[in-house]
N, C-alpha and C positions, 0 to 999 in steps of 0.2 A: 592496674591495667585491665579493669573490667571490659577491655573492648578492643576496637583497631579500626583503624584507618576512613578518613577523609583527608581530602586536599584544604589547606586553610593557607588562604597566602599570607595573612600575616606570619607566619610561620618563614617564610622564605626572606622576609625584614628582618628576620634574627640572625641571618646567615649570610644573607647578600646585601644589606646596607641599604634598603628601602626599595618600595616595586609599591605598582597600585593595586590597591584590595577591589577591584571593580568588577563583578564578573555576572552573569545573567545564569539566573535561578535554572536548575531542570527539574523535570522528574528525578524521583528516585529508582526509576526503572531505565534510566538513561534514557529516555525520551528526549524530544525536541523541548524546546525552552516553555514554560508553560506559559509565556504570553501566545504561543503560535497552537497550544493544545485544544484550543476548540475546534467540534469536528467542521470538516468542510463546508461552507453555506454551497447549496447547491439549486439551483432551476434546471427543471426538464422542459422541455417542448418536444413536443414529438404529433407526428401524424397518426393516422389510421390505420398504417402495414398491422400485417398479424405478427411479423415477429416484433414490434414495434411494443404491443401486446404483451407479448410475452417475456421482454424486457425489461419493461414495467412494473410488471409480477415480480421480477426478480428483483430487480430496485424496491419497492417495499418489502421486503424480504428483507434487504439489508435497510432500510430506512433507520435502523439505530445509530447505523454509520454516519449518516448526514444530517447537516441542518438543513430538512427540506423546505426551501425560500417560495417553490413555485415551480408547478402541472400545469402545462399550455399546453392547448390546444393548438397545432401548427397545422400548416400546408407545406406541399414539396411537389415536383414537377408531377411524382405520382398520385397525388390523391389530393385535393383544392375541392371547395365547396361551390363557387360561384357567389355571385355578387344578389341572387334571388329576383332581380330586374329580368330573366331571358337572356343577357349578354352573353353571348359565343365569344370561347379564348382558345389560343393555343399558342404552343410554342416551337418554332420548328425542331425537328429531330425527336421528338421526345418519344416516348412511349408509343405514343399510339397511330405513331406513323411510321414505327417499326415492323418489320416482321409482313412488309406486304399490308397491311393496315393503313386507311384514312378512315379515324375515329373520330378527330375534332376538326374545328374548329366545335366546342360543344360549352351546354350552361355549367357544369360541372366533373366534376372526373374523381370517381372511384370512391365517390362520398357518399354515406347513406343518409339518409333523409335524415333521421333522429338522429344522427352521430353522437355518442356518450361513452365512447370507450375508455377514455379515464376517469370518469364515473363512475362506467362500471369496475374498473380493475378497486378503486375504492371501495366500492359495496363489497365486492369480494373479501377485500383486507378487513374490512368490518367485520365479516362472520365469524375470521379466524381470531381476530383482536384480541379475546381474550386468552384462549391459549400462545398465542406469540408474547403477552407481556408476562405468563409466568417462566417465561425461559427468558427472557430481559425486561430486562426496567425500563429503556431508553425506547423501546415504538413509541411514535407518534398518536394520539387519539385519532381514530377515525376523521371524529369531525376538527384537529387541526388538520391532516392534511385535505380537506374539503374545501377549508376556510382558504388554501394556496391555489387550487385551480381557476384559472383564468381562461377567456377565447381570445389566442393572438389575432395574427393575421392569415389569414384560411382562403380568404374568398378566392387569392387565385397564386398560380406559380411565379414567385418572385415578386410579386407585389408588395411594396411596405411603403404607400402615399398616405396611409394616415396612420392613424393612432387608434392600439386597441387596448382591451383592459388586460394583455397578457404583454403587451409592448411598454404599458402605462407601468404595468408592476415591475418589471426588467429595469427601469427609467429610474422610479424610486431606488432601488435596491441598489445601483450602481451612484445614484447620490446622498444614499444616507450617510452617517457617521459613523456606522459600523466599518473599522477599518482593515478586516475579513474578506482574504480573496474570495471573489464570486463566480463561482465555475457555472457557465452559462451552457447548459447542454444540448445540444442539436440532432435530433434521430428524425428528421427531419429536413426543412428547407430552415434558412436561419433567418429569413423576412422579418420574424416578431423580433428577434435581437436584433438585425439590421433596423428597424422601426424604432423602437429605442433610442441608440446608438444617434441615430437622421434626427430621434425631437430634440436629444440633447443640443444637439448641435446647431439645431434652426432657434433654441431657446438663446443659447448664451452666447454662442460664436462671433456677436458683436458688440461685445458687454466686455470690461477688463477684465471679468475676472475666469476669462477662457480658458486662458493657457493654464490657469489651475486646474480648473473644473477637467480637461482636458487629458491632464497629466494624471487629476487623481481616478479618472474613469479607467484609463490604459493602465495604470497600475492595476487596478482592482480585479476589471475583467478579463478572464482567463476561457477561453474557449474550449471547447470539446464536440469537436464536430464527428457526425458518423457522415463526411464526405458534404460537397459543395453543391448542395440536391435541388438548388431553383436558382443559382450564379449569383446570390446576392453577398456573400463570402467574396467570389472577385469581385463582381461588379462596384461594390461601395464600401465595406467592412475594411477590406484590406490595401484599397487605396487612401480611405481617409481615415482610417484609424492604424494605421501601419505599426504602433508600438504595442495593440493590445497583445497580449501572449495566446498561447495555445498550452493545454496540458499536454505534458509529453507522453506519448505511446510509443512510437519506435514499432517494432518488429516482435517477435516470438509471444504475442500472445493469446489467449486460450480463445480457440478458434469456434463460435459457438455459430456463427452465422449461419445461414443456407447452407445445406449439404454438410453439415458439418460431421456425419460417421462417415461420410466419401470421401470428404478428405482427411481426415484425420489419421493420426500415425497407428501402426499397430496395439500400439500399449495405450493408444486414447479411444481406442474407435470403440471399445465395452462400454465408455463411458455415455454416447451417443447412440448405443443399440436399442431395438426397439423392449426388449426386457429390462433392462435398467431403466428406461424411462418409463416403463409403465411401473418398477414395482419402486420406482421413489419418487413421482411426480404424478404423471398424470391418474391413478387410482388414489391418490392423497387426499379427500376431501375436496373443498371448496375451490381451492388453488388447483389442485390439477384438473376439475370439471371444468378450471375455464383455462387453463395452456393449452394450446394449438399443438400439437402431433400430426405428422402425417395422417391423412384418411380417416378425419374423426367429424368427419358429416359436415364441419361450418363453414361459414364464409361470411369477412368482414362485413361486406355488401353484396348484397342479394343481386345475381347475375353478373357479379364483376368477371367478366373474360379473363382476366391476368389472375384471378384465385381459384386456382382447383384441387390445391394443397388438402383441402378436407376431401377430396372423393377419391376412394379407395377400390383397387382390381383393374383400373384401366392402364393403358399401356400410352406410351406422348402419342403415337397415332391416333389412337378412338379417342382421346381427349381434343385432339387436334380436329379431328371430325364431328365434334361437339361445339367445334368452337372456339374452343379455348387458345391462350396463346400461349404456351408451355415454353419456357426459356430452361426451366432444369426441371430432367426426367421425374418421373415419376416415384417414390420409395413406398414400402412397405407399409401398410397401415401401423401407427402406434409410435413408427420410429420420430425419433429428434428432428423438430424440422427448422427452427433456429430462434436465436437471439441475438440477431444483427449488429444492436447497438447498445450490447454492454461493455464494449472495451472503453466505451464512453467515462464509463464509472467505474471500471474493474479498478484504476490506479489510483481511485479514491475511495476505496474499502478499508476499514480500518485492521487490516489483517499482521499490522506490525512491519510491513512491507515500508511504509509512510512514503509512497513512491511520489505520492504530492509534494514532497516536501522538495525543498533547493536540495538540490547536491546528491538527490538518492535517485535520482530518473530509472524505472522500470518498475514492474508490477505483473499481478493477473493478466492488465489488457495489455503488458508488452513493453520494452525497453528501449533506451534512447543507446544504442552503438556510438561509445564514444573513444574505445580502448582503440588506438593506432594498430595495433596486435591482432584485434580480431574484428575490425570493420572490413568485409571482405562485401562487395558489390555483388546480388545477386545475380544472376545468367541469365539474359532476358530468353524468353521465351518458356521459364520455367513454372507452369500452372495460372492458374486464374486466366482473364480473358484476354491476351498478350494477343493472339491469332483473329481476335475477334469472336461474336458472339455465338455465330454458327460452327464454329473451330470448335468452341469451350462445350457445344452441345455433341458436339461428333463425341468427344473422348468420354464422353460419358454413355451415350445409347451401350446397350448391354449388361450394363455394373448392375450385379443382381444384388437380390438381401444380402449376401455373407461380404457382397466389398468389392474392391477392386484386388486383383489379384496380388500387385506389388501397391505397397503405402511409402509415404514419405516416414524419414526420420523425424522421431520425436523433436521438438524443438529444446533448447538447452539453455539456462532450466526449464524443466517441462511441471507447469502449473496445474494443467488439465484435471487429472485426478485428485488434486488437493480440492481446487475448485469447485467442480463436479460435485463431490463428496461434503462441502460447504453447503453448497444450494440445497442438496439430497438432506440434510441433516435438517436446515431451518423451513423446507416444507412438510418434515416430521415434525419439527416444534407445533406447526400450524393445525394438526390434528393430533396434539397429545396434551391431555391437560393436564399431569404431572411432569413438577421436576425431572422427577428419576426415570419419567419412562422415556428418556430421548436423551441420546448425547451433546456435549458442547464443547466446546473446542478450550485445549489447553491453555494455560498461562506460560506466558515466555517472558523473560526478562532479564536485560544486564545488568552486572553487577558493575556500579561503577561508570563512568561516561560513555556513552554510543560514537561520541565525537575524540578522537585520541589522534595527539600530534607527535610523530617520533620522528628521529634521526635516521640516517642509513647508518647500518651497523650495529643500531638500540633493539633487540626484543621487546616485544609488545605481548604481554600476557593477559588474558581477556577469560574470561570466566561467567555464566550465563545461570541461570536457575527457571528449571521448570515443574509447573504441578498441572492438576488434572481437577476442575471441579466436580467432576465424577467419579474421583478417585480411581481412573484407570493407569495404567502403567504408561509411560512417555519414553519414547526413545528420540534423539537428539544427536543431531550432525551440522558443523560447521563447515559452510562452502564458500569458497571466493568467487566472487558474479564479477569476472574478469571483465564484459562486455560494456561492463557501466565503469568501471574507474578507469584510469588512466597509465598507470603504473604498467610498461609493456612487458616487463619480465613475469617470469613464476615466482610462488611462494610457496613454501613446504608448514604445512600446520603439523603442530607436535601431537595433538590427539584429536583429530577431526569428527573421533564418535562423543566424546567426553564433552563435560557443560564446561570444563576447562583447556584451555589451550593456548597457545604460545606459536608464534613463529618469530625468525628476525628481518626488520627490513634490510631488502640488499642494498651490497654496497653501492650499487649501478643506481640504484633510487636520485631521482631527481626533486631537490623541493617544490612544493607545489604539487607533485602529482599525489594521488590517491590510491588507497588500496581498498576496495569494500566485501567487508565478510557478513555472512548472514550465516545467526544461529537458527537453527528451523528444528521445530516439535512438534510430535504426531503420535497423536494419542490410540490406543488400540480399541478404542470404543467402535461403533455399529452407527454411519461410517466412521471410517477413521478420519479425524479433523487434526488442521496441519495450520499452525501457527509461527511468526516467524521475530524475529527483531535483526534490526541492520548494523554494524558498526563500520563507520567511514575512519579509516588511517589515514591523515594526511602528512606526506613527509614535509621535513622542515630543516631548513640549516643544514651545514655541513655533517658529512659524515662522522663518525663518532666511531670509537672502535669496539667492538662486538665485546672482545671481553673486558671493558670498561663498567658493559650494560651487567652483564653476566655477573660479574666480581661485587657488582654494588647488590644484585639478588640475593648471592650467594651468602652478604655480611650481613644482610639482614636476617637471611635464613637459619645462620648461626646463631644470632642474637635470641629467636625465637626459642629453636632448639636447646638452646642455654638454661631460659627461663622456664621451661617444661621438664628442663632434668633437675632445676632446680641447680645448679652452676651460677652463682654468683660472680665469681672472679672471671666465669668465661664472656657472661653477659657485659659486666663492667670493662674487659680486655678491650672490645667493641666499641665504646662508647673513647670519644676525643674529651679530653681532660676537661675542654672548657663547655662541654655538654648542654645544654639544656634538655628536660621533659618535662610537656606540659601535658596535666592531670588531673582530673576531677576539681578542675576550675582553678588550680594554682601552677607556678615556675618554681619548678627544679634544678637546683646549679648540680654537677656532677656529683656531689657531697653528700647533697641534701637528698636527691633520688638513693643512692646507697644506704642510708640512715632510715631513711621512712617509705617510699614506697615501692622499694625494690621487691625486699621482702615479700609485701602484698602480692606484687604482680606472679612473683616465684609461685608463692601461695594460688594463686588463683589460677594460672598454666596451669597447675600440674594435678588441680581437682576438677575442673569443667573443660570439656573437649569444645576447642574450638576449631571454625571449619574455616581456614583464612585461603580467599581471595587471589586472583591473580592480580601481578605486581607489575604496575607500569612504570617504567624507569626512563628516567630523564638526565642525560649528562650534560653538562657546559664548562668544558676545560677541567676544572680540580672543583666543580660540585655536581653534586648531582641529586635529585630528590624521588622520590617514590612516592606511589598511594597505591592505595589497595584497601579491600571490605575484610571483614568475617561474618561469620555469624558464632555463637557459643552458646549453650544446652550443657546446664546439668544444674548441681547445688554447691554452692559456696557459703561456707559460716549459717548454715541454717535457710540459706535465702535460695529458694528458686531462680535461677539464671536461664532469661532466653533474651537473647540480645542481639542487636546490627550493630556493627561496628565498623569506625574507620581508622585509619592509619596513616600518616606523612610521616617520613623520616627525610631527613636531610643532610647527606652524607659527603668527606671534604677527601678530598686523595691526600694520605701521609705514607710516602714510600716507606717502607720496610714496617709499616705498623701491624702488629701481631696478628695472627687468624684474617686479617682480613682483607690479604692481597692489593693492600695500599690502599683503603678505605675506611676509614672509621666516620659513627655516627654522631654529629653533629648535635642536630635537633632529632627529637620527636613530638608529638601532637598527639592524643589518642581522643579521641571522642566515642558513645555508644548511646543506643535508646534500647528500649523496650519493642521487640519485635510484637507487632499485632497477629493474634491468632490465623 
């Protein structure tokens, strides 16, 4: 028994009289299935805003995370090009007929002549390029993502009557045969996606093979809007494409927009001060000469009334008397002044979170409130512009640098500083051109499935492993993100600081609901970077009785303990007369294990320390089966031993049988490999 535990279902045809061996491959980190492991294909569109900008920055920051598809160039009610003819447009209400303003009917709006802001955020990423690839492998070359910028649709607000080479790309990408959701991102107006979307449909729509082509576009595209910023989302998206999906965001997360150290909680708002942002952003090199900060001299376009974000000492009056049309006060030179539309992307970071994925909704940019328990309706009138827009300006006049006096409560779980701390880290990658001189963020991983089916009444033991590729120290806590599952009761975890742990489902558990726990790692490096992985419990079947679960632990526990003291008769007491153990590639009748590889396994317990796994246990009437990992480190018979291993046993209820509370072991299976360094 050089080893222990994996799940083999032929194993369970030895015991229960046939089942199908059919099951879809995972990681060995309990990850999603690896047909679903390629990272996200993703298209940005975005306009001209400066946090738009600054957004940007951070998204190739994380560009290892994505398969980036495509940089468009968009338009939104705030900022359109014109059409180059003279043509005067506008649209009522909009901007610039706010605030006591009639600015248009006009040729363009808030657009500089040369516009090249995703150009430039690319030259940018090029200087730093080669220090962000000795801290990963996976950036993108400069000139791929060069080869993905496109010009959608710009010329005006909500406009998408033809076709453009960022609409054109959108089009392809949604009918090739890559069969990879396509998160279509919007920081922006979504014209260019609506324009798409409109040729598809002028192309096929009277062709048979529509309802395909139809079905497989709504599959595919997944939307991600930062809001409905030219009405082509209601206007046309969502009347005639009504089944495309939207990425879930939901609620609590990391609040980085406008104002964000004003609003932000007491325990977030260091993370938005004008010191943290200067000593891990904007003095960084290349990347922070071009992030936007309060009162740092620039402006998107030159004389835009609505930007005065870079001028620094004036007060909203003498800005107001300049001109300007100031909607939020003025802050401190230096401080954080936003990134609007990265919740866009936050839930498609690969930070272990996999909140893309079916079944796990919430992330960085926020969760989807599904738990009956805790979807509680917010108070209308509590913040943001509920009052309207001169309301939202009153509560703010006065808020000096140190804040507003009283802050909101952190949000729970509160992301912020993991986050924060993430960005602050890979804009130090970007001016450090060693490994060692910058931190990176732990490794996290389960042992064992991420996906686990129990009974009410069955303990579910769950066990996790984390390292440091910087070899820093890692501390490690298991939480239940009550807000995303379903399950409205509590659950008590057996060691919530430990990479192992246990609780039982209750008996109140209904099949079909969910219980979801995240092991999270956070390493003590400069910053400290915070790493996470998810495991969903979905319950199943009738309840089951707690010390059913317990007693089947308990008889294999003993078995172990057996073969580690070296107790032959105790280990053998265990096992059911008509036994099998399969072994180093052969069947064992009860006999035949006694005679030849008992021995061994005795031998081999009780000279290499093995580190065995938590036990997930499954009952059905009088069977029940277990798995579970180890690992084992030391020498045996002259041989170096560092191994993974699995384990199924297959255990049958026999009242009164010995030691083992009316349980003996059936089958076992043992499998192992060579741990890689």
């Amino acid at each position: 028994m050089t080893s222990i535990r994996t799940c083999t279902l032929a194993l369970f045809c030895l015991v229960l009289g046939g089942c199908s061996t059919t099951t879809t491959a995972r990681r060995p980190d309990g990850g999603s299935p690896t047909s679903l492991d390629a990272k996200p294909r993703v298209v940005v569109t975005t306009d001209p805003e400066l946090d738009d900008s600054n957004s940007l920055l951070r998204y190739l920051l994380y560009a290892t995370d994505f398969r980036t598809e495509g940089l468009v160039y968009a338009s939104s009610q705030f900022h359109w090009k014109g059409d180059g003819t003279g043509k005067k447009f506008s649209v009522p209400n909009r901007e610039y007929f706010r605030f006591g303003q009639k600015l248009c009917p006009c040729e363009s709006w808030r657009w500089a002549p040369n516009e090249r802001f995703i150009d430039d955020a690319v030259d940018v990423y090029e200087r730093v390029y080669p220090n962000l690839r000795v801290h990963h492998r996976d950036y993108p070359t400069p000139a791929e993502l060069r080869s993905k910028i496109r010009w959608g649709n710009i010329e005006f607000d909500g406009d998408f009557s033809k076709d453009t080479p960022g609409s054109d790309l959108i089009r392809g990408l949604l009918l090739d045969d890559d069969p990879a959701p396509l998160y279509l991102l919007a920081w922006g107006g979504a014209s260019t996606i609506a324009r798409a979307l409109k040729s598809i449909e002028d192309r096929h729509a009277r062709t048979p093979e529509w309802p395909a082509i139809r079905a497989k576009v709504s599959r595919k595209a997944i939307l991600s809007l930062s809001g409905d910023q030219d009405d082509t989302y209601a206007t046309y998206i969502k009347p005639n494409w009504p089944d495309i999906r939207s990425l879930a965001i939901g609620q609590g997360g990391v609040g980085v927009g406008y104002g964000a150290f004003v609003f932000a909680s007491a325990e977030n708002a260091p993370y938005f001060s004008v010191d943290w942002t200067r000593s891990n952003v904007s003095s960084q090199g290349p990347i922070g000469a071009h992030y936007r900060v309060w009162g740092d001299g620039k402006q998107m376009v030159p004389g835009d009334k609505y930007d005065y974000f870079g001028i620094a000492g004036l007060s909203t009056d003498s800005l107001r008397k300049l001109g300007y049309v100031v909607w939020l006060p003025p802050r401190p030179r230096g401080e954080f002044l936003g990134e609007g539309d990265d919740f866009t992307f936050f839930n498609l970071i690969g930070n272990g979170l996999d909140a893309y994925r079916d079944g796990t909704p919430g992330g960085w940019g926020g969760r989807v409130v599904v738990n009956p328990a805790t979807r509680v309706a917010t108070p209308a009138g509590q913040g943001g512009m509920g009052g309207g827009i001169e309301a939202f300006m009153r509560s703010l006049e006065g808020i000096g640098p140190e804040g507003p006096r009283t802050r909101p409560p952190s949000p729970q779980p509160n992301f912020a500083p993991a986050a924060q701390n993430d960005f602050a880290a890979r804009v130090r990658w970007s001016v450090t051109p060693t490994y060692a001189g910058a931190n990176h963020e732990p490794v996290v991983t389960i042992r064992g499935n991420a996906r686990v089916s129990a009974r009410p009444g069955e303990t579910v033991r769950l066990e996790g492993a984390a390292s440091d590729p910087d070899g820093n120290a890692v501390t490690v806590r298991w939480w239940r993100w009550k807000d995303v599952d379903s399950y409205p009761g509590e659950i008590t975890l057996s060691s919530p600081t430990s990479l192992a742990t246990s609780f039982t489902v209750p008996a109140d558990a209904v099949a079909g609901q969910t219980i979801q726990l995240v092991l999270e790692a956070t390493d003590d490096g400069k910053p400290a970077l915070t790493r996470y992985r998810r495991v969903v419990i979905s319950v199943s079947g009738q309840a089951t009785r707690a010390s059913d679960s317990a007693e089947v632990a308990r008889t294999i526990g003993r078995f172990h303990d057996a073969l580690a003291a070296g107790d032959s008769a105790g280990a053998l007491a265990l096992l059911a007369p008509d036994a099998v153990v399969l072994e180093s590639g052969g069947v064992e009748t009860y006999d035949e294990y006694r005679a030849h590889h008992l021995p061994a396994d005795i031998g081999f317990a009780r000279a290499v320390k093995s580190v065995r796994g938590a036990v997930s246990v499954f009952v059905r009437g009088d069977v029940a089966w277990a798995s579970s990992t180890s690992t084992a480190d030391g020498e045996y018979r002259g041989r170096v031993v560092r191994s993974a291993g699995a384990e199924l046993m297959v255990l049958t209820r026999v009242p009164g049988a010995p030691q083992g509370g009316g349980w003996r072991i059936s089958a076992i299976h043992w499998s192992s490999r060579t741990r890689r360094p």
